[in-house]
C-alpha positions as CSV (number, residue, x, y, z in Angstrom):
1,X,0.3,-13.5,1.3
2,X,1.0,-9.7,0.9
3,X,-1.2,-8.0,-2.3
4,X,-0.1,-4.8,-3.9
5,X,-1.4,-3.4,-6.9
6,X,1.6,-2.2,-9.0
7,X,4.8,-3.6,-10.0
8,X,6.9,-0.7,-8.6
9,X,5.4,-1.4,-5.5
10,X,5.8,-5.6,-6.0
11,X,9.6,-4.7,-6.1
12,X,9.7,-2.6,-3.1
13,X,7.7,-5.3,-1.0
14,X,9.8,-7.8,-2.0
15,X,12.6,-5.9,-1.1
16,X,11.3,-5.7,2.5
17,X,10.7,-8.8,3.0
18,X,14.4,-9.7,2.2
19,X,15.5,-6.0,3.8
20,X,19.1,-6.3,6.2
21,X,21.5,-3.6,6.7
22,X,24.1,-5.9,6.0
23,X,23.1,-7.1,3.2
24,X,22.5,-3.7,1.6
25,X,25.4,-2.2,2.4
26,X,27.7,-4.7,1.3
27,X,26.3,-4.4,-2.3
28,X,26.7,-1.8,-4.7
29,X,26.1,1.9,-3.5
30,X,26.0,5.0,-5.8
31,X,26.6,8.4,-4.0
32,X,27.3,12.1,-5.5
33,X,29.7,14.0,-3.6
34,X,32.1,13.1,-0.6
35,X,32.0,9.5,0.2
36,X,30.1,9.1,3.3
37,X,31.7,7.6,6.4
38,X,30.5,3.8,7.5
39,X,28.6,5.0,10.2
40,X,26.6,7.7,8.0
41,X,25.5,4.6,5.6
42,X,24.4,2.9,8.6
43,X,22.0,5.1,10.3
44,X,21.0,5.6,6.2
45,X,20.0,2.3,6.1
46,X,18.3,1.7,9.2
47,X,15.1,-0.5,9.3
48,X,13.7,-3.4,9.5
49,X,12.6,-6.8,7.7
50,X,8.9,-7.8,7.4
51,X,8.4,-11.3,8.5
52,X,7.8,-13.7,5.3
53,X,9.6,-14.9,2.0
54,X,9.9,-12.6,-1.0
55,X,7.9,-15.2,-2.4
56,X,4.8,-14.1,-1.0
57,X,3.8,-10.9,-2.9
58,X,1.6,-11.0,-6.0
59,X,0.2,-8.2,-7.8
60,X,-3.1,-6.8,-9.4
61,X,-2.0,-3.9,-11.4
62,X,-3.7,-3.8,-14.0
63,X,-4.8,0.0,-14.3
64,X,-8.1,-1.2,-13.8
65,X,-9.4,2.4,-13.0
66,X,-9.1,2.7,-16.8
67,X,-11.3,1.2,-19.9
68,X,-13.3,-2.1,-20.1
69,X,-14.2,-4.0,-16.9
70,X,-17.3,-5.3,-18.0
71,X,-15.5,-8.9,-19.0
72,X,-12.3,-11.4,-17.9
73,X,-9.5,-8.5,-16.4
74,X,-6.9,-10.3,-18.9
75,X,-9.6,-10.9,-21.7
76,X,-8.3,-9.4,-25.0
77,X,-10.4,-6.0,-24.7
78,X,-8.4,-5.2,-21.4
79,X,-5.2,-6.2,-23.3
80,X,-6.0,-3.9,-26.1
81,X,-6.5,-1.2,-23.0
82,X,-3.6,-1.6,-21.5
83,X,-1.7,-1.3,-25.0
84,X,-3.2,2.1,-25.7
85,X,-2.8,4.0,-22.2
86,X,0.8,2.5,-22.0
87,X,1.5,4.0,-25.4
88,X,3.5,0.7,-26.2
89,X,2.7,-1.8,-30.1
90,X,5.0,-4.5,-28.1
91,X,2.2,-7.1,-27.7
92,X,4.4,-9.7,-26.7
93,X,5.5,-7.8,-23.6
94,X,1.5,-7.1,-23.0
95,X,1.0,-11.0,-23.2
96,X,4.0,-11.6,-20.5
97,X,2.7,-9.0,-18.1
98,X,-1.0,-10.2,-18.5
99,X,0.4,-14.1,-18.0
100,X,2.4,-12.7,-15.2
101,X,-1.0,-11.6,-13.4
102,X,-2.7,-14.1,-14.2
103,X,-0.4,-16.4,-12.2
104,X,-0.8,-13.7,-9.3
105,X,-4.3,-14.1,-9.3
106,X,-4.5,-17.9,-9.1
107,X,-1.8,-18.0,-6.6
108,X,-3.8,-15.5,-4.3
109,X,-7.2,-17.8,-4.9
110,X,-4.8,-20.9,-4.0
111,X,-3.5,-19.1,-0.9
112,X,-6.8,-18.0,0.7
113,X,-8.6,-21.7,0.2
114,X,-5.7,-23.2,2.0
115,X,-6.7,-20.4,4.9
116,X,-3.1,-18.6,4.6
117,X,-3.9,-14.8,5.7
118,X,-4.3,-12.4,3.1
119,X,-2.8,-8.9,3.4
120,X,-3.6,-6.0,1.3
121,X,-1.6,-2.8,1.0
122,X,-4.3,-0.1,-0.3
123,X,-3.8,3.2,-1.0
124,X,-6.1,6.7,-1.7
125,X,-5.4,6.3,-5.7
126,X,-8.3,4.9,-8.1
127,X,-6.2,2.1,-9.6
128,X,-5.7,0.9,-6.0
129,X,-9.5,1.0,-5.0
130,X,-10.6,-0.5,-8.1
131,X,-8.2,-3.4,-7.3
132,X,-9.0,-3.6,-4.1
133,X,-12.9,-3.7,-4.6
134,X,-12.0,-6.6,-7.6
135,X,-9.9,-8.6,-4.8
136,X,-13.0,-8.8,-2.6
137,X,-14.9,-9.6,-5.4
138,X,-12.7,-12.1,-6.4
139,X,-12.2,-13.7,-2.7
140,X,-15.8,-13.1,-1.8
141,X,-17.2,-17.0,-1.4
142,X,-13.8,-17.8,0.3
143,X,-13.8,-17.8,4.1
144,X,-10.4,-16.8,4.4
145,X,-8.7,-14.3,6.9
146,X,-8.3,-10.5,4.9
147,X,-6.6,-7.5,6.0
148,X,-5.6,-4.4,4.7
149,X,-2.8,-1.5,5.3
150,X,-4.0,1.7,4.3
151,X,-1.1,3.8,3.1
152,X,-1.8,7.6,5.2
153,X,-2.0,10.4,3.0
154,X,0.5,12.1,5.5
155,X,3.5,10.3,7.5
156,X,5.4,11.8,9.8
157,X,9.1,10.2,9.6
158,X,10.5,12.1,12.5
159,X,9.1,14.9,14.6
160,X,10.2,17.0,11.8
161,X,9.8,15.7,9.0
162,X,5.9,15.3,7.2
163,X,5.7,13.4,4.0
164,X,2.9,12.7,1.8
165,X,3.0,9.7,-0.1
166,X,0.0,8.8,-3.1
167,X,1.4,5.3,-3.7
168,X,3.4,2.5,-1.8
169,X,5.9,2.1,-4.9
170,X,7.3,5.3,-3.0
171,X,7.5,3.7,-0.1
172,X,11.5,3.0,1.1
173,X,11.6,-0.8,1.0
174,X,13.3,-0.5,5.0
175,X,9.8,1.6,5.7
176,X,7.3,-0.7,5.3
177,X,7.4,-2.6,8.7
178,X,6.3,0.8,10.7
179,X,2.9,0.9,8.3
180,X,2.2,-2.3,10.1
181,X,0.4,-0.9,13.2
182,X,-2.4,0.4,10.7
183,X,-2.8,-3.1,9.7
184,X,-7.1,-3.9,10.1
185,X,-8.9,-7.0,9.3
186,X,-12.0,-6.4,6.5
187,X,-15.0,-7.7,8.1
188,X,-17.6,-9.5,6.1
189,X,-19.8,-6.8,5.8
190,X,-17.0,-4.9,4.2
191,X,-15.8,-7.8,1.9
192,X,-19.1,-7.8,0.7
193,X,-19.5,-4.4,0.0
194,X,-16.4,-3.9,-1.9
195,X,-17.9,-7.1,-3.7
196,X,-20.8,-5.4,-4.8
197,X,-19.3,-2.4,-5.5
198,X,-16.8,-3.9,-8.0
199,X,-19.8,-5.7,-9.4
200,X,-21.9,-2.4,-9.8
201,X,-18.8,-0.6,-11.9
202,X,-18.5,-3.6,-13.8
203,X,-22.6,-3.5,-14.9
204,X,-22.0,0.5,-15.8
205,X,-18.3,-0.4,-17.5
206,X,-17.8,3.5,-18.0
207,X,-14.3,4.3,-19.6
208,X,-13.2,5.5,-16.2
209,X,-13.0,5.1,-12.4
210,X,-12.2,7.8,-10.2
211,X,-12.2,8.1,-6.1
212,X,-14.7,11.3,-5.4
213,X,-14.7,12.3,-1.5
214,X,-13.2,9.0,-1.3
215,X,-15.9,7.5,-2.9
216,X,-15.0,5.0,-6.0
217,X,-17.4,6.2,-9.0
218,X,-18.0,5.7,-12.6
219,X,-16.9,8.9,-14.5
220,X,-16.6,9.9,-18.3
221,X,-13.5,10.0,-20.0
222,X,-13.0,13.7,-19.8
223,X,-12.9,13.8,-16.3
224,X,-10.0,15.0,-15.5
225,X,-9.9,17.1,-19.1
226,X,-9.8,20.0,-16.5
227,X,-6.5,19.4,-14.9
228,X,-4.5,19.5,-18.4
229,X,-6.4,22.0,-19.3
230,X,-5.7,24.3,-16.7
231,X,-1.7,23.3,-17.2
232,X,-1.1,23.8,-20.4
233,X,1.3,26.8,-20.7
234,X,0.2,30.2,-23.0
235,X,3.8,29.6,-25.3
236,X,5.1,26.5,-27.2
237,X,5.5,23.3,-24.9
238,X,6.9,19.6,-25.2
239,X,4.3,17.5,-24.5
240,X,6.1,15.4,-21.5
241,X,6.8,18.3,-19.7
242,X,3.1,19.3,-19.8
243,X,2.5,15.8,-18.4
244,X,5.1,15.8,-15.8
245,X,4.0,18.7,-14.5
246,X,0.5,17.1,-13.9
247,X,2.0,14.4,-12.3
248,X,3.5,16.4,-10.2
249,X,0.9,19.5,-8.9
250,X,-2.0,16.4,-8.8
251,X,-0.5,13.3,-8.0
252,X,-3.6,11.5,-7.8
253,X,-2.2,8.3,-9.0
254,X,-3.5,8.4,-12.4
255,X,-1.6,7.1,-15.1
256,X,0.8,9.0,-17.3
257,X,-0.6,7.3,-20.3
258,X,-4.4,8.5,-19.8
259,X,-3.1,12.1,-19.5
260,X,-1.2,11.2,-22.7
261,X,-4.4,10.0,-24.2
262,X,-6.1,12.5,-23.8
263,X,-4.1,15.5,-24.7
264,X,-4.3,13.5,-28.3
265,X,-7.6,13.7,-28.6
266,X,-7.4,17.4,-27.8
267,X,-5.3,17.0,-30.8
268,X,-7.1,15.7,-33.1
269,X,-10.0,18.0,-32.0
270,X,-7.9,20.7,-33.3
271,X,-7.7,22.2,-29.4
272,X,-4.3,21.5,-29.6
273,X,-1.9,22.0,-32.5
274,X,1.2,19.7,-33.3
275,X,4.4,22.7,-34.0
276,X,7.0,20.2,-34.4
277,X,7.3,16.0,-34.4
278,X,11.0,15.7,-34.4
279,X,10.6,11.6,-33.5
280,X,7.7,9.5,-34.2
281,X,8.2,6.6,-32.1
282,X,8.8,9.5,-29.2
283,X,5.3,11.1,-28.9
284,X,5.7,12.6,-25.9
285,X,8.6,14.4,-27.2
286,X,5.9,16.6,-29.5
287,X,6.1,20.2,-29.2
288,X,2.6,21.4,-28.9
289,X,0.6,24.7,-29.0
290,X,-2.6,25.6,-27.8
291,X,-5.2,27.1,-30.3
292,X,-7.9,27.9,-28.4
């Protein structure tokens, strides 16, 4: 049973696991340009399967760096969480996603009691330690056989060629079978650990999780406060450019919906000052100013 911990990276797994050259390149291909030759689609293509059905990939993403921990992950306070940082009123799509990991989680409970080996693809972003830490938690009276694949900050593809990854949704689906060597069984000990550490955020239930020196910690809520302060431009700026450009200068895996979050509140603390709100149901199309 493989565990990821976003649906981005659900897709891509499943991918793998289904992953042929053939099949690939007799589907529908997109290109910009000259038409490559057979053989250049080919050698774009190359990889290689990982061994399993499709079937076998559930997901815990549930963003549970962010808000309310303290109760059920589904329970109607994280609903109400997950509505506001994804920006969204649809709560009909909220209640298909949250019955949609709900059935991930029993079908990873139901795999580990009938002693089928759990595999966990981790990764250096909060949302991916907090799940990881709520896994163990969740698998801890279950002898069961765990291990994990830690995504490397760093991969070097070729000789020349460094890349630097923050979550395995970026991950080519015909990669994932060379991260497979890094692959470590969690002792006990650390099963345990991860157990009580998930318990100890969920006793201090702060607003926010973040990794610190690699260390998962409660923070407050302006945590990162710093980071869109420091980007916000000295002219007139649309509001998801200012967030893009986080995103992309400190990819730390947080979610675009936070950052969003928080430059409101900046708003309504009259740090921030709306110039023009062309579309309402568009917020991130606002075009801001600073006032300070």
């Amino acid at each position: 049973m493989e565990v990821v911990f976003s649906d981005s990276a659900k897709g891509a797994l499943k991918m793998a696991k289904s992953y042929g050259k053939n099949n690939v390149i007799g589907g529908a291909i997109g290109y910009i340009g000259k038409k490559p030759s057979k053989e250049e689609l080919k050698k774009h293509f190359e990889g290689n399967a990982i061994e399993g059905s499709f079937n076998d990939v559930v997901c815990i993403g549930l963003n549970l760096d962010i808000g309310d921990i303290s109760g059920e992950i589904d329970s109607d306070e994280r609903k109400s969480e997950f509505v506001k940082v994804l920006g969204t009123g649809n709560f009909e799509d909220s209640e298909k996603f949250f019955k949609t990991q709900r059935e991930d989680i029993d079908k990873l409970i139901d795999a580990a009691k009938e002693g089928e080996p759990i595999r966990v693809w981790n990764s250096h972003t909060p949302f991916s330690a907090c799940a990881f830490a709520f896994v163990c938690y969740v698998l801890k009276n279950i002898d069961c056989h765990l291990s994990v694949v830690m995504l490397p900050q760093y991969w070097g593809k070729t000789e020349k060629t460094i890349l630097s990854y923050s979550d395995w949704a970026q991950i080519d689906p015909a990669w994932f079978y060379l991260f497979l060597p890094l692959e470590r069984r969690v002792s006990t000990v650390e099963k345990h650990s991860q157990s009580c550490l998930w318990n100890d955020l969920r006793t201090e239930n702060a607003a926010l999780r973040a990794l610190v020196n690699g260390i998962l910690i409660s923070v407050p809520e302006d945590f990162y406060d710093h980071i869109i302060i420091k980007s916000i431009p000295n002219k007139e700026f649309v509001m998801a450019q200012l967030i893009g450009t986080i995103l992309r200068n400190y990819p730390l895996g947080v979610a675009d919906g936070w950052y969003a979050l928080r430059i409101n509140k900046m708003i309504a603390e009259n740090r921030l000052k709306i110039v023009e709100d062309k579309d309402a149901s568009y917020p991130y199309g606002r075009i801001l100013r600073t006032t300070i």
